[in-house]
C-alpha positions as CSV (number, residue, x, y, z in Angstrom):
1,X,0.0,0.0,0.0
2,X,1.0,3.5,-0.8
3,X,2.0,5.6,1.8
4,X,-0.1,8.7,1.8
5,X,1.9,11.9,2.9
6,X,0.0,14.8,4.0
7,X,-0.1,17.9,2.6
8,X,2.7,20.6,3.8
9,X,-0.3,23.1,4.7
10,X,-1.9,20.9,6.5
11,X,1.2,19.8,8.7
12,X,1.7,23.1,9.4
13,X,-1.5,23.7,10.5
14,X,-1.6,21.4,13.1
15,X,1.7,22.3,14.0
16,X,0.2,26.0,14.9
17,X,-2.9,24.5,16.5
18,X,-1.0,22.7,19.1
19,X,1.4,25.6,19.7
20,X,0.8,27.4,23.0
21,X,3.4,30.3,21.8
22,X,6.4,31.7,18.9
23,X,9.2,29.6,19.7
24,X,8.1,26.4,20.3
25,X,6.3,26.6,17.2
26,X,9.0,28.0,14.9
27,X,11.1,25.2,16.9
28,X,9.1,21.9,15.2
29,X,8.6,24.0,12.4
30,X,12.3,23.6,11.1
31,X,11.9,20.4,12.3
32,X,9.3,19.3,10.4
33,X,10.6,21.6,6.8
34,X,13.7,19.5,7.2
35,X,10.8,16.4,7.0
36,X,9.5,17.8,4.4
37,X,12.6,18.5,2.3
38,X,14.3,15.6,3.4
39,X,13.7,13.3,0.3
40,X,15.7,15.8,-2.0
41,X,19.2,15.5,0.8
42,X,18.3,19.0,2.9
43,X,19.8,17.9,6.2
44,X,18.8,20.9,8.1
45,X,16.5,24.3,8.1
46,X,16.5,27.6,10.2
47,X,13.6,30.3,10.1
48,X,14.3,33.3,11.3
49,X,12.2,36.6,12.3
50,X,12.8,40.2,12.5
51,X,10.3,42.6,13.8
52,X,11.1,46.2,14.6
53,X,11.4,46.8,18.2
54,X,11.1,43.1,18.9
55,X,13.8,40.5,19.4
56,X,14.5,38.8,16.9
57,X,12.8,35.0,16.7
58,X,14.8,32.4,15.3
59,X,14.7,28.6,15.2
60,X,16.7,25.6,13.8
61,X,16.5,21.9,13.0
62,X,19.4,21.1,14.5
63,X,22.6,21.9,16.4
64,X,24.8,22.3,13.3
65,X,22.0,23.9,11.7
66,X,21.9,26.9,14.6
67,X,25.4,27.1,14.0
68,X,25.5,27.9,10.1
69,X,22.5,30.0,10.5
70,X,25.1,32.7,12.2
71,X,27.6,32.8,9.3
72,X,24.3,32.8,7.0
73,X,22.1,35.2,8.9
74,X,25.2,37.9,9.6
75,X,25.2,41.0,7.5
76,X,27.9,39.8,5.0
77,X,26.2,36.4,4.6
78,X,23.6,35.1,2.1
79,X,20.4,34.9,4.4
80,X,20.8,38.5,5.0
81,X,19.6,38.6,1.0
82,X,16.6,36.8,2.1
83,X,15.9,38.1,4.9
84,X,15.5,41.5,3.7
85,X,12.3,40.2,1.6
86,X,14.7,39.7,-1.8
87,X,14.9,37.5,-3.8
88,X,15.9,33.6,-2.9
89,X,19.6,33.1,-2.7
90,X,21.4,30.0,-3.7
91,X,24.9,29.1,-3.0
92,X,25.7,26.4,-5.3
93,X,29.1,25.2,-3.4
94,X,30.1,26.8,-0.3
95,X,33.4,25.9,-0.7
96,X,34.3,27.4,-3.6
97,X,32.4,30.5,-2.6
98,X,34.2,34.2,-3.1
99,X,31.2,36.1,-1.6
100,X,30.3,36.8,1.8
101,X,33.1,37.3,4.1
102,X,33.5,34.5,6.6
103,X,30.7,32.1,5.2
104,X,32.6,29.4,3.1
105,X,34.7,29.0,6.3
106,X,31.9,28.4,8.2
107,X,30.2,25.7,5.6
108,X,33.4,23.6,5.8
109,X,34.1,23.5,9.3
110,X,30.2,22.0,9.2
111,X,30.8,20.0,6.1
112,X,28.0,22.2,4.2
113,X,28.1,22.5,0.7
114,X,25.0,24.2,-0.7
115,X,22.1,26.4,0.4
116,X,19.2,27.9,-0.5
117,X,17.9,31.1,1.4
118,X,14.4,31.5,0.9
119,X,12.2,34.9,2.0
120,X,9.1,34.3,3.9
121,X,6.2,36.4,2.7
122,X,5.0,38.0,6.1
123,X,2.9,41.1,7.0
124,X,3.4,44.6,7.6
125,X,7.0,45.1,8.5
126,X,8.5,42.0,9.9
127,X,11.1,40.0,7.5
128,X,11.9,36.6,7.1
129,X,13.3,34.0,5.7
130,X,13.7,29.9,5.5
131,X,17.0,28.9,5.0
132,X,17.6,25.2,3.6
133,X,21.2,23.4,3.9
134,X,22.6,20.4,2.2
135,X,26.0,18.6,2.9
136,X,25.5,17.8,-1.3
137,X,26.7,20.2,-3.8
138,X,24.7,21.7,-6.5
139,X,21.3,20.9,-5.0
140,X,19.0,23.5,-5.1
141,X,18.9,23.2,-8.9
142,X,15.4,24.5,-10.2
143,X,13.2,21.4,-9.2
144,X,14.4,21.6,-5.9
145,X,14.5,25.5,-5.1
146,X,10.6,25.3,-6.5
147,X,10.6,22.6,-3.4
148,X,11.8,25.2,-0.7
149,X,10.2,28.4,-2.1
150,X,6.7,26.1,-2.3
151,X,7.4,24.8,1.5
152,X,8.7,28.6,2.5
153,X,5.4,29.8,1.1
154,X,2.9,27.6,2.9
155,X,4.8,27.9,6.2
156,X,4.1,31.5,5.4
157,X,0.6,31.1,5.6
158,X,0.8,29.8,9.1
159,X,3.2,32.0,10.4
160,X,1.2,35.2,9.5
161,X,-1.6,34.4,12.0
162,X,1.0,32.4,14.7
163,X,2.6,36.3,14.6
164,X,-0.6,38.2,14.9
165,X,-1.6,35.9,18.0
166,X,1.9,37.1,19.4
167,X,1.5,39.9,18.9
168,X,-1.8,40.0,20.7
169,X,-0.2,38.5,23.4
170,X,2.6,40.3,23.7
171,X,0.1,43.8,23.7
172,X,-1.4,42.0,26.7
173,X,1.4,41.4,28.5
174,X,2.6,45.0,28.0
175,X,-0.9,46.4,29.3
176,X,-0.8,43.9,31.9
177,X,2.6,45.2,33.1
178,X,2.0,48.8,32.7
179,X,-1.4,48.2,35.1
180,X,0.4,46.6,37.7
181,X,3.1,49.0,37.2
182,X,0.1,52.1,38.1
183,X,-1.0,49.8,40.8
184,X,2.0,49.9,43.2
185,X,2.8,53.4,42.0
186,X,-1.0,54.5,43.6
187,X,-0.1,52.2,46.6
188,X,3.3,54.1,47.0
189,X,1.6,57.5,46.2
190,X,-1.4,56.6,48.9
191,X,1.1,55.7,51.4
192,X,3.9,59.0,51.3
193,X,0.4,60.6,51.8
194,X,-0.5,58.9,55.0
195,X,3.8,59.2,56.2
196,X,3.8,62.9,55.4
197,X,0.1,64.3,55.5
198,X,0.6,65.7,51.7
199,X,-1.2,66.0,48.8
200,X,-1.2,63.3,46.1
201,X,0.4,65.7,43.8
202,X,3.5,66.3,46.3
203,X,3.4,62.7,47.1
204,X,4.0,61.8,42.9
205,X,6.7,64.6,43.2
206,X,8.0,63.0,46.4
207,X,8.5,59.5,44.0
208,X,10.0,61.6,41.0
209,X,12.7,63.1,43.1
210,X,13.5,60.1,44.3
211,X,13.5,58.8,41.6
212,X,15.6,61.3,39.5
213,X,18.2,61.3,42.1
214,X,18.7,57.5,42.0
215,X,18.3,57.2,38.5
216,X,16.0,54.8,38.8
217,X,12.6,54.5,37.8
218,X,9.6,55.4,39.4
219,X,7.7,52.3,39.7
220,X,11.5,50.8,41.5
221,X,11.0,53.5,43.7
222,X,6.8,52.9,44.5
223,X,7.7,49.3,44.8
224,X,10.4,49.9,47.1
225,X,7.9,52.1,49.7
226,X,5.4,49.6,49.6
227,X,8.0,46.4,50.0
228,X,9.2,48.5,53.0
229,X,5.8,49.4,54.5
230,X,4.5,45.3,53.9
231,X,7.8,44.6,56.4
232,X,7.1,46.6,58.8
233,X,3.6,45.1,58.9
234,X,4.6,41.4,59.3
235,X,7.2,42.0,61.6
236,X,4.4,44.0,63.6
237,X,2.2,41.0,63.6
238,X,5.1,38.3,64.2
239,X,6.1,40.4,67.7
């Protein structure tokens, strides 16, 4: 009996379905490209992802994969191409490579001979790009580049909507922080008030003095009034 393979949009699917956040999912992502690609003799994958004012997420099949990916991935190396939202990027033997300072070193201390760098087609401004390695040289002829930029593509799909639910979450977390952050600043504020029998607005200025001349930042400073009032407390109630 044949052996029926799903489809590469439907793997990754499933694969975002049972992700509870970014990096695990880019994680078995690579994993499961490498799966995917492995029939044509690609040994390893990395997906990386910039977003302005975010770190930058990135994820590999492998150890030796996670090592290439920094010779690749650094401004003088090929993923850099790809990354950018160019054009794919083949490098047809490594070891007889002129361009990119410092990357045909780094294939042949890994025994890498050919790559492709693919660009992921994301939203708005983030950039990325699936990057394909093969110990083989002279693999990503056309038939098999058409293989990565096919498997890039649908991976797309599912990364657009794994990186608007992170983004979600990550807008929660920030709102989440900056309302506790208010919280113990009003705690602080309520208790200066009660110390010093001031307004709230020379209590705020009371925090922002303090916190100028420590160089520190207000809600360090509110936390630090209401850690030392919270002491004072127990040890009250331990005597």
């Amino acid at each position: 009996m044949t052996e029926v393979h799903p489809e590469p949009a439907a793997v990754f699917q499933d694969l975002l379905l049972g992700a509870e956040e970014l990096q695990p999912y880019l994680s078995e992502l690579a994993v499961v490209a490498v799966t995917l690609l492995g029939a044509s003799q690609v040994l390893g994958c990395s997906i990386l992802i910039d977003r302005p004012r975010r770190t930058r997420a990135e994820a590999h099949s492998d150890a030796r994969t996670a090592r290439m990916a920094k010779a690749v991935f650094a401004p003088e190396g090929p993923g850099a191409v790809g990354l950018s939202g160019g054009e794919s990027v083949v490098v047809t033997d490594a070891w007889n490579e002129r361009r990119w300072h410092g990357f045909p070193g780094a294939a042949a201390a890994e025994g890498i001979r050919s790559l492709a760098s693919v660009p992921l087609s994301l939203e708005g401004t983030a950039r990325g790009a699936l990057c394909a390695f093969s110990p083989r040289p002279h693999l990503f002829q056309p038939r098999v580049l058409r293989l990565v930029e096919r498997t890039a593509a649908e991976a797309s799909r599912t990364l657009r909507l794994a990186l608007r639910i992170d983004n979600h979450m990550n807008r929660a977390h920030n709102l989440q922080a900056a309302l506790e952050s208010r919280t113990v600043v009003d705690i602080a504020v309520g208790i200066i008030m009660a110390q010093n029998s001031c307004s709230q607005e020379a209590a705020v200025e009371i925090l922002r003095s303090v916190s100028n001349t420590r160089n520190i930042k207000i809600r360090t400073v509110a936390a630090g009034v209401v850690a030392a009032v919270s002491d004072r407390v127990s040890t009250h109630f331990e005597e």
